[in-house]
N, CA, C and O of each residue as an XYZ file, in Angstrom:
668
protein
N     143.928     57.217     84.944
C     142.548     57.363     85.325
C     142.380     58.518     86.330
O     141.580     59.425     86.102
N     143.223     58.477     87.571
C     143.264     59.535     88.353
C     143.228     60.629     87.928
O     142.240     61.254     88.313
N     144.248     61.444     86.932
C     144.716     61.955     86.321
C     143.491     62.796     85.349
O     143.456     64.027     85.367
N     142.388     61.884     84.413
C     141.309     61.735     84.002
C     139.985     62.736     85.031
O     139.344     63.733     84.701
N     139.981     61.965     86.283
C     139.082     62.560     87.135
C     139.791     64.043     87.349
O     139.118     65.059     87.169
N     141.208     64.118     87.751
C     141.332     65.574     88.387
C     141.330     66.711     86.856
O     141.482     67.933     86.882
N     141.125     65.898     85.708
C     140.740     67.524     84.618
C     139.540     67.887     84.681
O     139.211     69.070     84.593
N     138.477     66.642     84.887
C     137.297     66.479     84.452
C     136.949     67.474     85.865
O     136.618     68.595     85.478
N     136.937     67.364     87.335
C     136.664     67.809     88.047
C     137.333     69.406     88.039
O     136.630     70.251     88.593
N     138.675     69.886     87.433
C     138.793     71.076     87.191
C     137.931     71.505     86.103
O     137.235     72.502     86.295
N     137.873     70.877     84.950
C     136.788     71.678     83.839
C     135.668     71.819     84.934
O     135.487     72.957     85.368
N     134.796     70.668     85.495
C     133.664     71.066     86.078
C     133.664     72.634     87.004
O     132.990     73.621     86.709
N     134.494     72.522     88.019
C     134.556     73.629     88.697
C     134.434     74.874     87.873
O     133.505     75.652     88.092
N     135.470     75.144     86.779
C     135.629     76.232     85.821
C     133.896     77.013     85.668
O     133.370     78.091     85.945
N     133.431     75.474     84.952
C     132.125     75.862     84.183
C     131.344     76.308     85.342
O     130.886     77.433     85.143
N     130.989     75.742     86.648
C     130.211     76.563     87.534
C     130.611     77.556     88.064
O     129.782     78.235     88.671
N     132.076     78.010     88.020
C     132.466     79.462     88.353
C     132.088     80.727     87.025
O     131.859     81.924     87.195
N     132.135     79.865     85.586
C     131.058     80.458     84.740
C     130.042     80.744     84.879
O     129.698     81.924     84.803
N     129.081     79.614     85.169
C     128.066     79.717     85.132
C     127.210     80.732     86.691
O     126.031     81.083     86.745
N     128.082     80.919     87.546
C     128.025     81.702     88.819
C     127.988     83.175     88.544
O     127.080     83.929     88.894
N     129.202     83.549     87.796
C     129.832     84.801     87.593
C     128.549     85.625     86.682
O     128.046     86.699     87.011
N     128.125     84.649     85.239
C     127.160     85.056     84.709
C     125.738     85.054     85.247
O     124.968     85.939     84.872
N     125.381     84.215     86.013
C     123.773     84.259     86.608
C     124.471     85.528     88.026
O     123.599     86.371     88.236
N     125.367     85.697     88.656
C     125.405     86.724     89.666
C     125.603     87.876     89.001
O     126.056     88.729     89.764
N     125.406     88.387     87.533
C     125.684     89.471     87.434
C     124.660     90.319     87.147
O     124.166     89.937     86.086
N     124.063     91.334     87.585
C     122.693     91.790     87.519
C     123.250     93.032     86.856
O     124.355     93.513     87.107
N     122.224     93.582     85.838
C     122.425     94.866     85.392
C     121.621     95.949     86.156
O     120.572     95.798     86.782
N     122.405     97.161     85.950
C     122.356     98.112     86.338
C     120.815     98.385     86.498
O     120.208     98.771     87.497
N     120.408     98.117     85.398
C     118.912     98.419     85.694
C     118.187     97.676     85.683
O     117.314     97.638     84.816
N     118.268     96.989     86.449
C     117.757     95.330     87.341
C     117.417     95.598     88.400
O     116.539     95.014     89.036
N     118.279     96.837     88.871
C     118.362     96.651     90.671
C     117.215     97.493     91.126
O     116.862     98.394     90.366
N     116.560     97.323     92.300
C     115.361     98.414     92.444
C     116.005    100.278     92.807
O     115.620    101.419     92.551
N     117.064     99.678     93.468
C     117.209    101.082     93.862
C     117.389    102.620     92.772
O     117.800    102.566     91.613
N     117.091    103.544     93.288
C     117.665    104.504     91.903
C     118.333    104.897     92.048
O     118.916    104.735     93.120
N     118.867    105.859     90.954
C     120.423    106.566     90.973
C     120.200    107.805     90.624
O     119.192    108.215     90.048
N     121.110    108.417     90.954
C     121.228    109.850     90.825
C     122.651    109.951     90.352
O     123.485    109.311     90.993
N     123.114    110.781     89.151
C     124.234    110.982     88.290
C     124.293    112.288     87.678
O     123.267    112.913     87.412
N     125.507    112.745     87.432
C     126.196    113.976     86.921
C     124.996    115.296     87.645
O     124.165    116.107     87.236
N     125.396    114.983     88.509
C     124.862    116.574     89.302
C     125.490    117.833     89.368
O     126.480    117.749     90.095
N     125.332    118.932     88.925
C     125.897    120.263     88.819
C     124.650    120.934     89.231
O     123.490    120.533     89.145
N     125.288    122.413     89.852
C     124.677    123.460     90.044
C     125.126    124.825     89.518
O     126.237    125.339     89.653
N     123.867    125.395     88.788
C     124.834    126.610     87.780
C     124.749    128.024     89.300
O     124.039    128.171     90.295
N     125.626    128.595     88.825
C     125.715    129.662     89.902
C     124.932    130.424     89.404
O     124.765    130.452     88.185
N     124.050    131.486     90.534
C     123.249    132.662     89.967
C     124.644    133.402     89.489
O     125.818    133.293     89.844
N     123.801    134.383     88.301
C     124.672    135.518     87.815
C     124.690    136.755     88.737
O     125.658    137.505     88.858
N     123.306    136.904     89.481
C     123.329    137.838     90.421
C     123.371    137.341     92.065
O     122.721    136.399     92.518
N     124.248    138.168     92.789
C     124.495    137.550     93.997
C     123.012    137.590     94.835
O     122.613    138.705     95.173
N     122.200    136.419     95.170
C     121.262    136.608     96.513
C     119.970    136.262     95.502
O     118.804    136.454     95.846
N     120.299    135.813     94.421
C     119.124    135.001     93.452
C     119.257    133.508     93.384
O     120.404    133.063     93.419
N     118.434    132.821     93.309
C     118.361    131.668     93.304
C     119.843    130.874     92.183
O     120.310    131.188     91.088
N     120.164    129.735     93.211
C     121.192    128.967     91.845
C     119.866    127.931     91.115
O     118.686    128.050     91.443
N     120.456    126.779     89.926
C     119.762    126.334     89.261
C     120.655    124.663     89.370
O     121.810    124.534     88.966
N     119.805    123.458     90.014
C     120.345    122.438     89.811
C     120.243    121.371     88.813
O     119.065    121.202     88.499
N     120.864    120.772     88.344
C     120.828    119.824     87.321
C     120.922    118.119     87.307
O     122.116    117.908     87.521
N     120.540    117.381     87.223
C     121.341    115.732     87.136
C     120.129    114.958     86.565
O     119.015    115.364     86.235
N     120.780    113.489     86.545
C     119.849    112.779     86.200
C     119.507    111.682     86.963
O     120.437    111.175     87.590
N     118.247    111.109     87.091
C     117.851    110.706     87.569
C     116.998    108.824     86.961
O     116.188    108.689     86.043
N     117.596    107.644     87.903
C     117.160    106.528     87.034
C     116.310    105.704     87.935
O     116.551    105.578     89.136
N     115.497    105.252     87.435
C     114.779    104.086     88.483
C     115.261    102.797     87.814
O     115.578    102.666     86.632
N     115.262    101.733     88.918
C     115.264    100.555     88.757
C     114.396     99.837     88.399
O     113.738     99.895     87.360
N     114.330     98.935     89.451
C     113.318     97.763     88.356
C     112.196     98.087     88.937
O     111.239     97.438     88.513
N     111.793     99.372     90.307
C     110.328     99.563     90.690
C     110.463    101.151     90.278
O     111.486    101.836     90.260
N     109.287    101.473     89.994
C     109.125    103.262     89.765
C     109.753    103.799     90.799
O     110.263    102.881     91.441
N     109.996    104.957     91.341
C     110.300    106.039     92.080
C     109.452    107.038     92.006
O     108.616    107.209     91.118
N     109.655    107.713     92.935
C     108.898    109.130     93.453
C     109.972    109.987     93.974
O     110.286    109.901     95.161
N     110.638    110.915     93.075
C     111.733    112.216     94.076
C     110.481    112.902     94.994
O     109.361    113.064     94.510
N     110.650    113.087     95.674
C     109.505    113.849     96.483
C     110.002    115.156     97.021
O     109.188    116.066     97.174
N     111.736    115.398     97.434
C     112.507    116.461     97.785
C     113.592    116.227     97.557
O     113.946    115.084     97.267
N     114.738    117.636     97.650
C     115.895    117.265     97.615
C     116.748    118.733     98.918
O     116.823    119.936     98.668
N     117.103    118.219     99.841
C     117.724    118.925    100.519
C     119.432    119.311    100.827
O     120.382    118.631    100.437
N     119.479    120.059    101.297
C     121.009    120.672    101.399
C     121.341    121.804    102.782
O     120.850    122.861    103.179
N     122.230    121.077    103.126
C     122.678    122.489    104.601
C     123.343    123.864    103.748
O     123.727    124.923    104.243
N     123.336    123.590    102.784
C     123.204    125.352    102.297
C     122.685    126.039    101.486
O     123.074    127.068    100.934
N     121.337    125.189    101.358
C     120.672    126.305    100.678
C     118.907    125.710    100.980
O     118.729    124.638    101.558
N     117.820    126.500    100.542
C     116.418    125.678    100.721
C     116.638    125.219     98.917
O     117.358    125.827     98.124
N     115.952    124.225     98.674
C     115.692    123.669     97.645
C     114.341    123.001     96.870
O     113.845    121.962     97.305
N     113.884    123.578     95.882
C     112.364    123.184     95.332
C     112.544    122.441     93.962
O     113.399    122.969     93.251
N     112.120    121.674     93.595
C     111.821    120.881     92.553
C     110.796    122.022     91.693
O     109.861    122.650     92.190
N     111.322    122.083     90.127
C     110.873    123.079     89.272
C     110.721    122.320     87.951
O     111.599    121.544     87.573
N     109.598    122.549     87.246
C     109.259    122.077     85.606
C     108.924    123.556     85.284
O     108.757    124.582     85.943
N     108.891    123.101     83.574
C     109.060    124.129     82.853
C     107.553    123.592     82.313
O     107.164    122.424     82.309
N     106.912    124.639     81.917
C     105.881    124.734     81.368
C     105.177    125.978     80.034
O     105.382    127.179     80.212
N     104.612    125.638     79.144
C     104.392    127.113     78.148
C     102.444    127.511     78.519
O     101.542    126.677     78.603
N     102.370    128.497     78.616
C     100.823    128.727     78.787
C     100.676    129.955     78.014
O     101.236    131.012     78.304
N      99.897    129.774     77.016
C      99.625    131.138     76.149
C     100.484    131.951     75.551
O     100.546    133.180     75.513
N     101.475    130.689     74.851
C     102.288    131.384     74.320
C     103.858    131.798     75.340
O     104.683    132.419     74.671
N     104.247    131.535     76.683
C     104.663    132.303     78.109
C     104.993    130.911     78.174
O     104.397    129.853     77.973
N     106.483    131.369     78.622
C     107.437    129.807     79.848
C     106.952    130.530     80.869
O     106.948    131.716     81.199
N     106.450    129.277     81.380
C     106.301    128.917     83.126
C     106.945    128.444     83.788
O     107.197    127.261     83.558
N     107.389    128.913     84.634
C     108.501    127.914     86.175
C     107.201    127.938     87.208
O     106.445    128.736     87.761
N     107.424    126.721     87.107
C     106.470    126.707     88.640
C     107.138    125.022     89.531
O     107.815    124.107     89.063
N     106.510    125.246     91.050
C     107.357    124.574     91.649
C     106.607    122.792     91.644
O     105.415    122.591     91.410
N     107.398    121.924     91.884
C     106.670    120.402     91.863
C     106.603    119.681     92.831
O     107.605    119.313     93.444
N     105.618    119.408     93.084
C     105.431    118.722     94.415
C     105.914    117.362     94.346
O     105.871    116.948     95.504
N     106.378    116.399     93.538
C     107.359    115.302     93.323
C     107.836    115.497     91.995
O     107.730    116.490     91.276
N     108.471    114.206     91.743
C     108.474    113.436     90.421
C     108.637    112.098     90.244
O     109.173    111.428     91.127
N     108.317    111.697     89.404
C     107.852    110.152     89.219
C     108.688    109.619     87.570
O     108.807    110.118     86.451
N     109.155    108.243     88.309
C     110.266    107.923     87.159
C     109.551    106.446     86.978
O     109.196    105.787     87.955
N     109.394    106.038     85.724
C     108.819    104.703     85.426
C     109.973    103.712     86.080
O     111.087    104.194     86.287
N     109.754    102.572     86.348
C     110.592    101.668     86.060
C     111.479    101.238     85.161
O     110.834    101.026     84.134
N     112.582    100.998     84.988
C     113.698    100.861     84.369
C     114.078    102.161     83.151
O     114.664    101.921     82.095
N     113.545    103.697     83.624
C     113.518    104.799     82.955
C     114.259    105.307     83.746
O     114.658    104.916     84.843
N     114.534    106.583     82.939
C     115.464    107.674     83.523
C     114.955    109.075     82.858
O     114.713    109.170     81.654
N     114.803    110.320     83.932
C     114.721    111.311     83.752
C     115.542    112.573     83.725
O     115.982    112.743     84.863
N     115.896    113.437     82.994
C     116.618    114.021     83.144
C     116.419    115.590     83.634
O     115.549    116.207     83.019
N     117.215    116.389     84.800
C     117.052    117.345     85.040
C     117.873    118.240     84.641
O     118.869    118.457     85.331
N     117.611    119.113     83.201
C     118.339    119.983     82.218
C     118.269    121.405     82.399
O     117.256    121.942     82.848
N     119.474    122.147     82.014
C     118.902    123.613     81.482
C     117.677    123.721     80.692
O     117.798    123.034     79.678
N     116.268    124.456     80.769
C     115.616    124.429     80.192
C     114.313    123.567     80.133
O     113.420    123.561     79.286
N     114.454    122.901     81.188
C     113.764    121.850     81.549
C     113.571    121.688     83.386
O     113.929    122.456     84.279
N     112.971    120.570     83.437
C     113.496    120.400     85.007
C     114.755    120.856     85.772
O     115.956    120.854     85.506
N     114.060    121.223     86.756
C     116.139    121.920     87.418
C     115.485    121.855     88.854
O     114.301    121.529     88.763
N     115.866    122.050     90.041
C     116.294    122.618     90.913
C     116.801    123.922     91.190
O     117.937    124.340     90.964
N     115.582    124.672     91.840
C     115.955    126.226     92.545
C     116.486    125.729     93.858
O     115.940    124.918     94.607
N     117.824    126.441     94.046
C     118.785    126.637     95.363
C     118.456    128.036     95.869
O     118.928    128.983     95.239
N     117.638    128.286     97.024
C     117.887    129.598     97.376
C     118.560    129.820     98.107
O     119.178    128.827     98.490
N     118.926    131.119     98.790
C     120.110    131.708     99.559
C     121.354    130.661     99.699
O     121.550    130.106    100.780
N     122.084    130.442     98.712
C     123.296    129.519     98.746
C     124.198    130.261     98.774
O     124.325    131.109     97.890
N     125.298    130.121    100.059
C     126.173    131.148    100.243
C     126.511    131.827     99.103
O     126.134    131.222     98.099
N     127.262    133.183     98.807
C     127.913    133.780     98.173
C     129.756    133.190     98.103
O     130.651    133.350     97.274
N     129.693    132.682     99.047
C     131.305    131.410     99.510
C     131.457    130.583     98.029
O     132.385    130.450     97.231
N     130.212    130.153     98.082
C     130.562    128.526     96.648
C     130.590    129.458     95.681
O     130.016    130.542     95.578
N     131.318    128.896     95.006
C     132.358    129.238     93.711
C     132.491    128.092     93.224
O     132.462    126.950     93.683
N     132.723    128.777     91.712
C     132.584    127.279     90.583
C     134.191    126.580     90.847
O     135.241    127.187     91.057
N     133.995    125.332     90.768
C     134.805    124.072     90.858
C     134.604    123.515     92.422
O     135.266    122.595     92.904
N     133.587    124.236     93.096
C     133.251    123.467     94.671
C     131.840    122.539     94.757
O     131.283    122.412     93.666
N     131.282    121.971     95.734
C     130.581    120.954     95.473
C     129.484    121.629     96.809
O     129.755    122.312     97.796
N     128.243    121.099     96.315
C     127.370    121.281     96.686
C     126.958    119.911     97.574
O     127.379    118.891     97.028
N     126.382    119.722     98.557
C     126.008    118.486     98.841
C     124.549    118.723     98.788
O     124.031    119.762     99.198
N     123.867    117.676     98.243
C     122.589    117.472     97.970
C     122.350    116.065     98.592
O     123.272    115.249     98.593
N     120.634    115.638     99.340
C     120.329    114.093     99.509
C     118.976    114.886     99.014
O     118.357    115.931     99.213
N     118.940    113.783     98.301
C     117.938    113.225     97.263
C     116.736    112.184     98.067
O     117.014    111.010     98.314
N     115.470    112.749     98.405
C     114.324    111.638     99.441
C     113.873    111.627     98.143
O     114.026    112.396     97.194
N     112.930    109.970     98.395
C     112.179    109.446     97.572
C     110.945    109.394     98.098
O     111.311    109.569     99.260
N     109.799    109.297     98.181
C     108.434    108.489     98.543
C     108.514    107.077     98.946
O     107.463    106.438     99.008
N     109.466    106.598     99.186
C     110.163    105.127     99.725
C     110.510    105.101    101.147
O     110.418    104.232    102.014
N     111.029    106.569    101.128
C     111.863    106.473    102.345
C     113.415    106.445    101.870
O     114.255    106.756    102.715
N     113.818    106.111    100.646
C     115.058    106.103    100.372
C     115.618    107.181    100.436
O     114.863    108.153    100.427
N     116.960    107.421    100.514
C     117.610    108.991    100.448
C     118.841    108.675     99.834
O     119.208    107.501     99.790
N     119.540    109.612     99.342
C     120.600    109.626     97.830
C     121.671    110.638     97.919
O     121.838    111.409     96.974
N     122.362    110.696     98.905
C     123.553    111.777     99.007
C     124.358    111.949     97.698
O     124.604    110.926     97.059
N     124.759    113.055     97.270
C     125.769    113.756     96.004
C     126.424    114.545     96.536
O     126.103    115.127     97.573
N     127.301    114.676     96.009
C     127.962    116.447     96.157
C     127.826    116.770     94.647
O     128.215    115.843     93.937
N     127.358    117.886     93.968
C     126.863    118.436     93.061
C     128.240    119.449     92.699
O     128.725    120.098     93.625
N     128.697    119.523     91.634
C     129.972    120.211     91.269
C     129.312    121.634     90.976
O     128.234    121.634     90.381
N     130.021    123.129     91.441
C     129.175    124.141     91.165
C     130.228    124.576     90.053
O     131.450    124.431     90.022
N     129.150    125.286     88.954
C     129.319    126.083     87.895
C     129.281    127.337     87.485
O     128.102    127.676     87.587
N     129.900    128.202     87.085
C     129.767    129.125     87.240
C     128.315    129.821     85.998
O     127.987    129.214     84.978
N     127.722    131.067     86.421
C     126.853    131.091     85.731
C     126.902    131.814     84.389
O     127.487    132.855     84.087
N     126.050    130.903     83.576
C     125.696    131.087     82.270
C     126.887    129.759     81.436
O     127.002    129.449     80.250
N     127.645    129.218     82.748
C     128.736    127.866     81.979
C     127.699    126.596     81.624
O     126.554    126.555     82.073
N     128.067    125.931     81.060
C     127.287    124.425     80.748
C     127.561    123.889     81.590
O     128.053    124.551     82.503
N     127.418    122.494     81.772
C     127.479    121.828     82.430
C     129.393    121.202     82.632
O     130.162    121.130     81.674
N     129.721    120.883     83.891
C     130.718    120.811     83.904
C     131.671    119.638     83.012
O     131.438    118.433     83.112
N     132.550    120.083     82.309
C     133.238    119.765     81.017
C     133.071    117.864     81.427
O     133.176    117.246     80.367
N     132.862    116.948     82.575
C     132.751    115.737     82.512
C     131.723    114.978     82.941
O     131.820    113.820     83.347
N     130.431    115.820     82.829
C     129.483    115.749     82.758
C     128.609    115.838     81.203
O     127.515    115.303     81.027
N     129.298    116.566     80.241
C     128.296    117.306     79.476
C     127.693    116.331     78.154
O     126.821    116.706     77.369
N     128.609    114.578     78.117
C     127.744    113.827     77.449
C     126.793    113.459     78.344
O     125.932    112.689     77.917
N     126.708    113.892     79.738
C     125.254    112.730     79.989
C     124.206    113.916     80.506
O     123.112    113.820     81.061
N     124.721    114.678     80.236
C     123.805    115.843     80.650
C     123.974    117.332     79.650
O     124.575    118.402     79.747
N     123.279    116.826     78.903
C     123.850    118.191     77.450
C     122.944    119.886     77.886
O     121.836    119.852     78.422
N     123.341    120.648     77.694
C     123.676    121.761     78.297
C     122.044    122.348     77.123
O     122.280    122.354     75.915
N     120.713    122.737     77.528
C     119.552    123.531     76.251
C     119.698    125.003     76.641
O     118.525    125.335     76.812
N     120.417    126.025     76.869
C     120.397    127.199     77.256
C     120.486    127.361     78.274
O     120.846    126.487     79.063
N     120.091    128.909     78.688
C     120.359    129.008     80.469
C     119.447    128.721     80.959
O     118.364    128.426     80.454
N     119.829    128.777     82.272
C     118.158    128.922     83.056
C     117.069    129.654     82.513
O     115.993    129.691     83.110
């Protein structure tokens, strides 16, 4: 009988360490906070021209607002691409806004990040540090892998961030 109780009380335990493991496990995009992933920066081709930044960007389970993204070496503006009369437009963005449980991506050819005056020092295979503010108040430190220019995106990055031309 003893014997009886101590399986019955190990199965029990088992099943609520089941049943724990599965109700504590929240997915990724459950959580409110957002993420920021595979960040690269392509190098200008000409020295003392703007670089071009890249990554992607996910909200959780509440929208987001990027509102800036700063760096101790370089100034940095949020950029969309736009066509007017036929003519690509770069012009600069005063945020961006990610739905809830969406993700946006910042591509060659698309959204990017202008880096201006970023030393002539960084060279491709060095890292950029970027923090990422939200309209929350949240902030999002990276180091951003630099690329050299006119390269794609860096070789372990380039499924989650596929490379549409140059800047």
């Amino acid at each position: 009988m003893m014997r009886l109780i101590g399986w019955l009380a190990c199965a029990g335990a088992v099943g609520l360490l089941i049943v724990a493991m599965v109700m504590g496990t929240v997915p990724a995009e459950a959580t409110t906070a957002p993420r920021v992933t595979a960040a690269w920066v392509r190098l200008a081709a000409v020295p003392g021209r703007p670089a071009a930044g890249y990554f992607t960007l996910s909200a959780g389970a509440a929208p987001v607002e990027l509102v800036g993204v700063v760096s101790p070496l370089a100034r940095i503006e949020l950029h969309g691409m736009s066509m007017a009369g036929g003519v690509m437009r770069m012009d600069a963005l005063p945020s961006v806004r990610v739905a809830a449980n969406e993700r946006t991506s910042f591509a060659p050819g698309g959204r990017h990040l202008m880096l201006f005056n970023l030393p002539a020092s960084v060279k491709p295979g060095a890292t950029v540090p970027l923090t990422f503010r939200f309209a929350s108040g949240t902030t999002i430190a990276v180091d951003a892998v630099a690329s050299a220019a006119g390269a794609d995106a860096p070789m372990a990055m380039e499924t989650r961030t596929p490379s549409h031309g140059a800047h």
